[in-house]
N, C-alpha and C positions, 0 to 999 in steps of 0.2 A: 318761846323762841324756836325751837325745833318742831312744831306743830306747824306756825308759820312758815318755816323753810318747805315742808311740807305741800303746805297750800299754794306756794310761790310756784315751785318746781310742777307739781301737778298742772294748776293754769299754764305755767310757762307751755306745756306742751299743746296746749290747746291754743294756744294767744299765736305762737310758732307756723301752727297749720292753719290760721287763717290768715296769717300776715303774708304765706306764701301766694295764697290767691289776690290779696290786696293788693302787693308791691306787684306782680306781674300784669295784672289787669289794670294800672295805672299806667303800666311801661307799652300797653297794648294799645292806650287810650281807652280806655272803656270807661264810661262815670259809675265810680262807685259813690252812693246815696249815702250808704250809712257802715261805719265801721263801729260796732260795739265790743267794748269790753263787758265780760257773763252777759247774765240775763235775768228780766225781771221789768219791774218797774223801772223807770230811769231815775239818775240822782243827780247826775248834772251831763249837760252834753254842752260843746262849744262847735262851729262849723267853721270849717277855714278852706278855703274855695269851694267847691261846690259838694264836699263830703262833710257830714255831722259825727262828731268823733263823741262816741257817749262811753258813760259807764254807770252797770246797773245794779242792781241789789244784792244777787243772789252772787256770790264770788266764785261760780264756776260758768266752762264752757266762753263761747267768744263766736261774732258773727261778722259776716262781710253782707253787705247789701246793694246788689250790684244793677243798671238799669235793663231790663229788659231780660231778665234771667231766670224771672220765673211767670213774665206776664209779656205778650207782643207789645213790642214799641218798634214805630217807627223811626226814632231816631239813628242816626250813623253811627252813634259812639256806644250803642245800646249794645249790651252783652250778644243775644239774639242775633244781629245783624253783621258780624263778626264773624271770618272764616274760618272754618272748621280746626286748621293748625291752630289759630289763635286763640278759639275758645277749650280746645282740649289742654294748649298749656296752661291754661287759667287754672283747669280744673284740676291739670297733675301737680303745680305748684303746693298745694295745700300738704299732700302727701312726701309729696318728695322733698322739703319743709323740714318734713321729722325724719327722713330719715338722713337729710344731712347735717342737720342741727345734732343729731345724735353720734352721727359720727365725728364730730367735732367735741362733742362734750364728751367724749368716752376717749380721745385720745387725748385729751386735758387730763382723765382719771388716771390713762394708762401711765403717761408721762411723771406720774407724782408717785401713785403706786406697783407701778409693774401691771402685768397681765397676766392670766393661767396659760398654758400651753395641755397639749395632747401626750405629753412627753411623762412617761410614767417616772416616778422620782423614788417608789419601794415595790416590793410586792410581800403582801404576808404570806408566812408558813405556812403550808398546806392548805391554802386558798385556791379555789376555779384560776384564776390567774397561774400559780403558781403551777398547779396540777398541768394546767395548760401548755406552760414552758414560756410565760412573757417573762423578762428580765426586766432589769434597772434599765431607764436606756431608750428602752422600746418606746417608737410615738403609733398611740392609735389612728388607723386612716380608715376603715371599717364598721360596724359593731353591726353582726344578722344583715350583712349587704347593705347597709346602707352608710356614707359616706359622713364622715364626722370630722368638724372642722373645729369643735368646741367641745369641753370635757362635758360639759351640759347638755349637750347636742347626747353623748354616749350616755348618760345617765335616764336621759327620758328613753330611747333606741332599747334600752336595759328596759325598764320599768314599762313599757308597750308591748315589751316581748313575753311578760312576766316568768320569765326565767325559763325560757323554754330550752334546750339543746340547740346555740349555733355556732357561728365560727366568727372570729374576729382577726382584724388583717393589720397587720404591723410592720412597721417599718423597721430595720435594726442595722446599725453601724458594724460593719465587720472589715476584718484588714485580710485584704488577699493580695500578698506579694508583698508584702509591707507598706500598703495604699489602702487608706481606706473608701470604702466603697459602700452603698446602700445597697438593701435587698428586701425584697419585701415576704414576708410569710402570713400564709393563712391559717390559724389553729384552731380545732374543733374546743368549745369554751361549754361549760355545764353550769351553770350561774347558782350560787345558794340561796332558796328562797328562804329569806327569816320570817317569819310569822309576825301579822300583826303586832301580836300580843308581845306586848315589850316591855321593861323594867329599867327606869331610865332616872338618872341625877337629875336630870334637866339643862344640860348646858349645851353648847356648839363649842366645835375643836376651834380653832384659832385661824383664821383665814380659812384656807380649802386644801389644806394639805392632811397629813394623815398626823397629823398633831396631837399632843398629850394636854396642850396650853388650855384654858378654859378661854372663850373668843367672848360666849354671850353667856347669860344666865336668863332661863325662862322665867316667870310669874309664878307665885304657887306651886315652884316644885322646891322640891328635897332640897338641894344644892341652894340653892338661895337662902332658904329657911332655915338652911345649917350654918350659913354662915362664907360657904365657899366665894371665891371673889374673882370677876375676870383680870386676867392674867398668872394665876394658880398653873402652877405645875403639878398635874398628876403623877404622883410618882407609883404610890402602891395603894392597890382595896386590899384589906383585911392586912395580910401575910405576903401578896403575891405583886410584883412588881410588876410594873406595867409603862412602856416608853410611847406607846399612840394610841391609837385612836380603836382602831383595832382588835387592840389586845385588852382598852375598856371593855369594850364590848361584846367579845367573847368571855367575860370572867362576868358579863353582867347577867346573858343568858342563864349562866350555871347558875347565877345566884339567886335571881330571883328578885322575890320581896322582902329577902331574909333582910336584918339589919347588917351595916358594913363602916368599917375605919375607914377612913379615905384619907391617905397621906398626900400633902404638899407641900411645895418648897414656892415661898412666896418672895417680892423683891421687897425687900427689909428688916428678915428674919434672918438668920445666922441658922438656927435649926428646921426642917422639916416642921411642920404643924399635924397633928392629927384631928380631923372630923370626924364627927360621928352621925350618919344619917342613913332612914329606910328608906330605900329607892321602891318610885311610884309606878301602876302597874298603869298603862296606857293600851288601847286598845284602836288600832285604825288599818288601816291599809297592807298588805303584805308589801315586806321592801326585798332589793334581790342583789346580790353580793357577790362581786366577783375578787375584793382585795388587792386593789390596786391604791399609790398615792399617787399625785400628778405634783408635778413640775410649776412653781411659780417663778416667773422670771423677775425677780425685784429691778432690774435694770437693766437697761437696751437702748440700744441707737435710735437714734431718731425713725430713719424706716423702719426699722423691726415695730415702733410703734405704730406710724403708720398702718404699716403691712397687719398688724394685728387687731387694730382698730377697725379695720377693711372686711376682713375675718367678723370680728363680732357684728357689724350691722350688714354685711349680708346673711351672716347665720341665723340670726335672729328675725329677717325679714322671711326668709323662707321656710321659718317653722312656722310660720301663719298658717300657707295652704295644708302644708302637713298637719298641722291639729288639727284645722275644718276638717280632712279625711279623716282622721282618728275619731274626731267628734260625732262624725257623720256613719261610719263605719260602728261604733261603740267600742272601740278600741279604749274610748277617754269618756269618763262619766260624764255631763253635763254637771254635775255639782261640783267638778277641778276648775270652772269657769271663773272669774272675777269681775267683776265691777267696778265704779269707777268706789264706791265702800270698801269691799275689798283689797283695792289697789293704794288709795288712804291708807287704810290699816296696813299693811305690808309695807308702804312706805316709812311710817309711824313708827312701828317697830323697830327696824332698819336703823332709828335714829337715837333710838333709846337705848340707855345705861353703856353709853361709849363715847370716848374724847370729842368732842365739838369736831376736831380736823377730820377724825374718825365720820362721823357721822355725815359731815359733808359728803368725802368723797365714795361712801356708800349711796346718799342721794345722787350724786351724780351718777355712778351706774344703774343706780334704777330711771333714773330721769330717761338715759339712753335709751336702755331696754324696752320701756315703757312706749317711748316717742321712736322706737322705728316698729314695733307693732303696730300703734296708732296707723303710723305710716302706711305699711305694707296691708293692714285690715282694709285701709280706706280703698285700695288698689283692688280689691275681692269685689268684681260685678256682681254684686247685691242690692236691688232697688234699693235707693237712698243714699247709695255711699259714693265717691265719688268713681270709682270703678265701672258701675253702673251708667256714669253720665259719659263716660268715654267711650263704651261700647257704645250709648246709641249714637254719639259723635261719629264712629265707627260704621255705624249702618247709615246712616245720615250721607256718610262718603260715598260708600258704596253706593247706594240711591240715588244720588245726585242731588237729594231734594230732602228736606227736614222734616221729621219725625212730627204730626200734627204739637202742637205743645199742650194741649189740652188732652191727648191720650198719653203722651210723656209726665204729662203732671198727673195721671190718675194711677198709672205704673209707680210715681216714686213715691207720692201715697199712701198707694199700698204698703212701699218697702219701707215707709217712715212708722205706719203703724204696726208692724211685724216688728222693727227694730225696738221698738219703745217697749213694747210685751215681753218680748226677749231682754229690753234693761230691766224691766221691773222685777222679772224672775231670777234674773241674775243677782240684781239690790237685795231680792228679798233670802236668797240662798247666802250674799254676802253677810246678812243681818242675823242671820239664823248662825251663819261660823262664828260670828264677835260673840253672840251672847254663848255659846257655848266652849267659846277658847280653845 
């Protein structure tokens, strides 16, 4: 069942961006030949006027096949033969597709579950934040100069900088005259780099707040295998009490691989429960800590959802060109990339060991997320994508005159056979994380 939902949501995003080129290239007049669902062998197809509606073997990906689009026809209603405005909407439908579909599907999520905001909700004790002088209160608008619309947005800005000395710029509510008034402050921020090397239960805090709650439990770790259960209140390790997320974490450093009590207070127990289990020694990436919790807004007006719906698919479309830099720069390893393996598996995850409603409306945030990348990816002039076919529509303007289609077809070619080399290493780096967990 949740595998499925899965595979539904995935195609859906692909089914989405090609139906955007269909439906406008109909509205265009243009004859499209053949609309496929995946690809493969065919398994059955029906024609109803002069389009062949199939569907094929392999249950991914989706195509439009439209006349004269990749071959001269003389015909009028041929793709080809079509004015430039007209064939460039053709080709931005596909894209702009996902990223409206996403913004539709993410204010359906927000509307049921609330949104994050940039609005800090604690700051720990003697944390970079704290050292710093953020309060309760304060929304981040900054993090190292660059403009942060999303707590996600400040988390990767964090993790690019890796903890180097900069400043972060915040907004804060202050009463002057007895009115309250905004201001904005800049504070120099020192972020604390933790060490890979880490000793971990295995669980996720509960939503994204700085929670004590258990939200998820990993595979094969400690916490599972002892017995721990999502929605567990962490209360105390060992002797020492502990209310977030936080303050696990700094009692976990100290601790180590030593063995540890873990007390919780569960929903149907009258008493506290004690655990007993060795936390696992894991080894990957340095993380960078500045000790802040952010703000969940469980409920909001309808604009407020809107408006913050708006926020997530343009945040999200414009971390595209930003990674490509990162990526391109070495800022960001080629091995953080994913595939469409990868992005299954994260999906997958996402859906397991939490309430059916739960899992939904985690699919649908990734579905969003997912489908306004897609979107804003395809918009990157890189032979093959559709980005690519705008620019030469683009020069085609300027020229007055079309792009030979037989050097335009050896150009996208090219960039079809770069992009496949580029999936397979992606697949095979995806394939190499599953078997390694």
């Amino acid at each position: 069942m949740r595998l499925l939902m899965v595979i539904l949501a995935f195609n859906f995003i692909i089914i989405i961006h090609e139906l955007g080129h269909f439906i406008v290239a109909k509205l265009s007049d243009i004859k499209v030949e053949e609309f496929s669902l995946f690809v493969g062998p065919k398994i059955f197809s029906f024609k109803k006027g002069e389009t062949t509606y199939s569907l094929r073997t392999f249950p991914i990906l989706a195509y439009v096949k439209m006349e004269g689009e990749d071959e001269e026809s003389d015909s009028e209603r041929a793709f080809n033969k079509k004015s430039v405005p007209v064939r460039a909407a053709v080709i931005a439908a596909g894209p702009l597709a996902n990223i409206i579909s996403a913004f539709i599907i993410i204010t359906i999520s927000y509307s049921i579950s609330g949104y994050g905001t940039t609005v800090v909700s604690g700051v720990a004790e003697d944390s970079p934040a704290y050292e710093a002088g953020i309060m309760e209160g304060d929304k981040i608008v900054r993090y190292d100069n660059k403009r942060v619309f999303q707590y996600i947005e400040f988390l990767n800005f964090l993790y690019v900088s890796k903890g180097e000395p900069t400043e972060i710029e915040i907004e804060r509510e202050v009463l002057v005259d007895g009115k309250k008034q905004t201001e904005r402050k800049v504070l120099p921020i020192i972020p604390e780099i933790i060490s890979g090397e880490q000793y971990v239960i295995g669980f996720t805090r509960l939503d994204d707040d700085n929670s004590n709650v258990v939200g998820e439990l990993a595979e094969n770790a400690p916490g599972i295998e002892a017995g721990l259960l999502v929605g567990d209140r962490i209360v105390k390790l060992n002797d020492v009490e502990v209310s977030n997320i936080d303050e696990i974490r700094s009692f976990m450093r100290e601790n180590k691989e030593n063995p540890i009590t873990v007390t919780v207070e569960r929903e149907g127990y009258t008493e506290p429960l004690e655990i007993n289990l060795t936390p696992k020694k894991i080894v990957g990436d340095d993380n960078y800590y500045i000790g802040v919790a952010i703000k969940e807004e469980k409920e909001g007006s309808f604009l407020d959802v809107v408006k913050n719906s708006a926020i997530f698919t343009f945040s999200n479309a414009r971390m595209v060109p930003i990674s490509l830099g990162w990526l391109i720069t070495g800022k960001v390893s080629f091995a953080n990339m994913a595939g469409p393996v990868g992005i299954g598996s994260v999906m997958n995850e996402a859906v397991q060991d939490v309430p059916v409603s739960s899992a939904i409306l985690r699919l649908l945030e990734l579905t969003a997320l997912i489908s306004v990348a897609i979107g804003a990816t395809n918009l990157v002039p890189f032979p093959a994508l559709d980005g690519s076919k705008l620019v030469v529509l683009a020069i085609e303007a300027i020229r007055r005159k079309p792009i030979p289609i037989e050097k335009e077809a050896l150009v996208m070619t090219i960039g079809f056979f770069i992009l496949i080399g580029l999936a397979i290493l992606i697949t095979t780096n995806d394939i190499i994380n599953l078997v390694r967990g």
